[in-house]
C-alpha positions as CSV (number, residue, x, y, z in Angstrom):
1,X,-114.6,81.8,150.2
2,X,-114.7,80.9,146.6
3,X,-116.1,83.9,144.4
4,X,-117.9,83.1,141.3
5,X,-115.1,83.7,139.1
6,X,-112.6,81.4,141.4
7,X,-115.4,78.7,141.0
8,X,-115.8,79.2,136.9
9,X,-111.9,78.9,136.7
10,X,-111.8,75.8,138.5
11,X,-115.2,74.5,136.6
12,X,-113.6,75.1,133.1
13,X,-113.4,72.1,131.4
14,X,-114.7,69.8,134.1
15,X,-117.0,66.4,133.6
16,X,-118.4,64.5,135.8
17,X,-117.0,61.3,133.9
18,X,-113.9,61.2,135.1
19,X,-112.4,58.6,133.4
20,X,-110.3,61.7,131.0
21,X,-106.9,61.7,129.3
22,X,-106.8,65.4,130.9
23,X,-108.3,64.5,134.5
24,X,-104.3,65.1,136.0
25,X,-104.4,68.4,134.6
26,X,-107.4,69.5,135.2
27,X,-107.2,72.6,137.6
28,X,-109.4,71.2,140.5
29,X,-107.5,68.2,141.1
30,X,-103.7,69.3,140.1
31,X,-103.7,72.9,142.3
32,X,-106.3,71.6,145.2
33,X,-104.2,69.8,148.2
34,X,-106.3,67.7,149.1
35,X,-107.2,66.4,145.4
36,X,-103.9,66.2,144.7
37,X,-103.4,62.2,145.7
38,X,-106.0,61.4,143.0
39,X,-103.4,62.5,140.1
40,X,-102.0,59.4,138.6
41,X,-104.5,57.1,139.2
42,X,-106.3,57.5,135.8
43,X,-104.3,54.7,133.4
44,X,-105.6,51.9,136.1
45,X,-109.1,53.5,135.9
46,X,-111.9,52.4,134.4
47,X,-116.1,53.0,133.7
48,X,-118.3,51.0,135.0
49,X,-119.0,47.5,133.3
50,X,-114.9,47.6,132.0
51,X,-114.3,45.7,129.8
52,X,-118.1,45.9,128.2
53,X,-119.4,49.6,126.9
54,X,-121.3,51.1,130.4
55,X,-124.6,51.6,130.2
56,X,-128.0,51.9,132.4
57,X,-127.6,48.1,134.1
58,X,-124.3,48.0,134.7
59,X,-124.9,51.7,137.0
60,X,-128.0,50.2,138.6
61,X,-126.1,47.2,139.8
62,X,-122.9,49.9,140.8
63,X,-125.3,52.2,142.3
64,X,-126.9,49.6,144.6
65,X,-124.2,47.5,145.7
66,X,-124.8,44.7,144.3
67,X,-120.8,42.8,144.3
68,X,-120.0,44.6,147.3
69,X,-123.0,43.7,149.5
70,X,-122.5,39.6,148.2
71,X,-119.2,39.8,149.8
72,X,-120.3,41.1,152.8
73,X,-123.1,38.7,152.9
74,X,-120.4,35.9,152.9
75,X,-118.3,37.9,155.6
76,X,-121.1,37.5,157.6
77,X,-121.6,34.4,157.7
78,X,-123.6,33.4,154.5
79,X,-122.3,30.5,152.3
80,X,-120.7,31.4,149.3
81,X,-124.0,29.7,147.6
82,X,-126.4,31.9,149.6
83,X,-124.0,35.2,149.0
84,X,-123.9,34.3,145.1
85,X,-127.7,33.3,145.1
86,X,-128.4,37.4,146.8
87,X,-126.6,38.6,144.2
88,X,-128.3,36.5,140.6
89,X,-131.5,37.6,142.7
90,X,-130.1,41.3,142.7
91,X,-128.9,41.3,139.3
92,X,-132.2,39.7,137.9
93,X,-134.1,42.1,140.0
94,X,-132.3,45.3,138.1
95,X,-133.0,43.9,134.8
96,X,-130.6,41.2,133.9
97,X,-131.3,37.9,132.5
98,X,-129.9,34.2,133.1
């Protein structure tokens, strides 16, 4: 069981923007096991809407699946057209414009 103090330790210095220089040294991921495999990854990481600044539209479109659920429209069975046409409906629908 993690006591408060074990938790405040591990907390110290934690974001939830992971995209850090000190991400791989940070205690919860260098010390835990199982977080372990995510150490190293962070030079090919990057925020959402790389290579443009992030910001509120680019989320919206992460947080709703907007590229992945295109491809899976054309996976199952859609036209590229039809998969592309989902996803300028999607985008336009969040706030972007043509």
């Amino acid at each position: 069981m993690m006591t408060a103090g074990r938790f405040e330790k591990r907390a110290t210095g934690w974001s939830d923007m992971p995209v850090l220089p000190s991400f791989d040294t940070n205690p919860p991921y260098a010390s835990d096991p199982n977080l372990r495999l995510l150490v190293g990854f962070m030079p090919d990481a990057h925020l959402v809407a790389y290579p443009a600044p992030p910001n509120a539209l680019a989320e919206k479109t992460y947080q709703t699946c907007v590229i992945p659920n295109m491809f899976a429209k054309t996976v199952q069975g859609a036209s590229d057209d039809a998969a592309i046409a989902f996803a300028i409906r999607a985008l336009t629908d969040i706030g972007y414009t043509k």
